[in-house]
C-alpha positions as CSV (number, residue, x, y, z in Angstrom):
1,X,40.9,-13.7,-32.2
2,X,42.4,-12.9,-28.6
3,X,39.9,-13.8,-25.6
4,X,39.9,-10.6,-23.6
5,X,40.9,-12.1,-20.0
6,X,37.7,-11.6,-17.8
7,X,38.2,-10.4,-14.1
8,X,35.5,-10.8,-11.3
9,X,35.2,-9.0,-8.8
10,X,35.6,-11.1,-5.5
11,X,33.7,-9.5,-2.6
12,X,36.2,-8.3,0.4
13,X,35.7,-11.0,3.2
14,X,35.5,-8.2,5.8
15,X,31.4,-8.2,5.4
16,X,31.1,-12.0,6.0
17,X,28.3,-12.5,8.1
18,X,26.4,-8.8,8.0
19,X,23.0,-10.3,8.3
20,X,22.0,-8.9,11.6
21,X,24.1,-6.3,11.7
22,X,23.1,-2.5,12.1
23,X,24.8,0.5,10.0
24,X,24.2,3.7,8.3
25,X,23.3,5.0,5.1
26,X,23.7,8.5,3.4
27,X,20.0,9.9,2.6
28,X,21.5,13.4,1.5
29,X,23.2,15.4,4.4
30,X,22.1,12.9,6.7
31,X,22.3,9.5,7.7
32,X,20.1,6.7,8.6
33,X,20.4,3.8,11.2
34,X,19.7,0.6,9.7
35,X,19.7,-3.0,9.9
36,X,20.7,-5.9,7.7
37,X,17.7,-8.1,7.1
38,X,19.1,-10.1,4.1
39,X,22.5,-10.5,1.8
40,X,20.9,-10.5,-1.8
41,X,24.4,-11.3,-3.5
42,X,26.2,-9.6,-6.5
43,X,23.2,-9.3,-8.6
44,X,23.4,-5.3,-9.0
45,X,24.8,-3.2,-11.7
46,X,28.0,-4.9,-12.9
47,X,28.3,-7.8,-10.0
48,X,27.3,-5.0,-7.4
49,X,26.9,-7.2,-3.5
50,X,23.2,-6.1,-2.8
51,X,21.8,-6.1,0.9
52,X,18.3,-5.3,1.8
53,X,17.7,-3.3,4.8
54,X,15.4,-1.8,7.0
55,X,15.1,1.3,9.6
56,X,16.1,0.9,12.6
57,X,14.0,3.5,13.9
58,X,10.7,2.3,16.2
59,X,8.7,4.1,14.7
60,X,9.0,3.2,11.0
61,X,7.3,0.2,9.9
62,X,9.1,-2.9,9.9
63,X,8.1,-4.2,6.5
64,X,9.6,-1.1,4.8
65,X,12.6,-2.8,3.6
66,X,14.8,-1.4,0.5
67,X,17.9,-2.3,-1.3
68,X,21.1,-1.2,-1.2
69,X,24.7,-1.4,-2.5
70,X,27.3,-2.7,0.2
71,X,29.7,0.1,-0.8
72,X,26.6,2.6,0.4
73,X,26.5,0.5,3.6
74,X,29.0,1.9,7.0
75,X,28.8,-1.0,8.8
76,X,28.5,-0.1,12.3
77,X,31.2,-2.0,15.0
78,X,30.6,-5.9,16.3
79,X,30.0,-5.8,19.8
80,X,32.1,-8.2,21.8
């Protein structure tokens, strides 16, 4: 029987370092301002790179944290 050649998925180097990092996400027909608190790795759905983040907003409480896909995740530009 022919071993079926596996491929995995290699995440794009272009998100290297995100922890820290503020972006938005799509929460219907708006979007959110958040910020990277911690890269959780490709533990989601079929090697999915996970990334828990927060609000950026003041006023929202900042141990409301969630998880999120990083292909749901605009990454906002580096300063510099």
């Amino acid at each position: 029987m022919a071993k079926l050649a596996k491929k995995k998925k290699k995440w794009r180097r272009s998100h290297g370092g995100i922890v820290g990092r503020q972006g938005e996400v799509r929460f219907g027909e708006s979007s959110v301002k958040v910020i990277v608190v911690e890269d959780r790795g490709p533990i989601g759905y079929s090697g999915r790179r996970l990334v828990r983040v927060r609000f950026v907003d003041p006023e929202a409480d900042p141990s409301n944290s969630f998880e999120i896909p990083t292909d749901e995740l605009v990454l906002a530009a580096p300063r510099g």
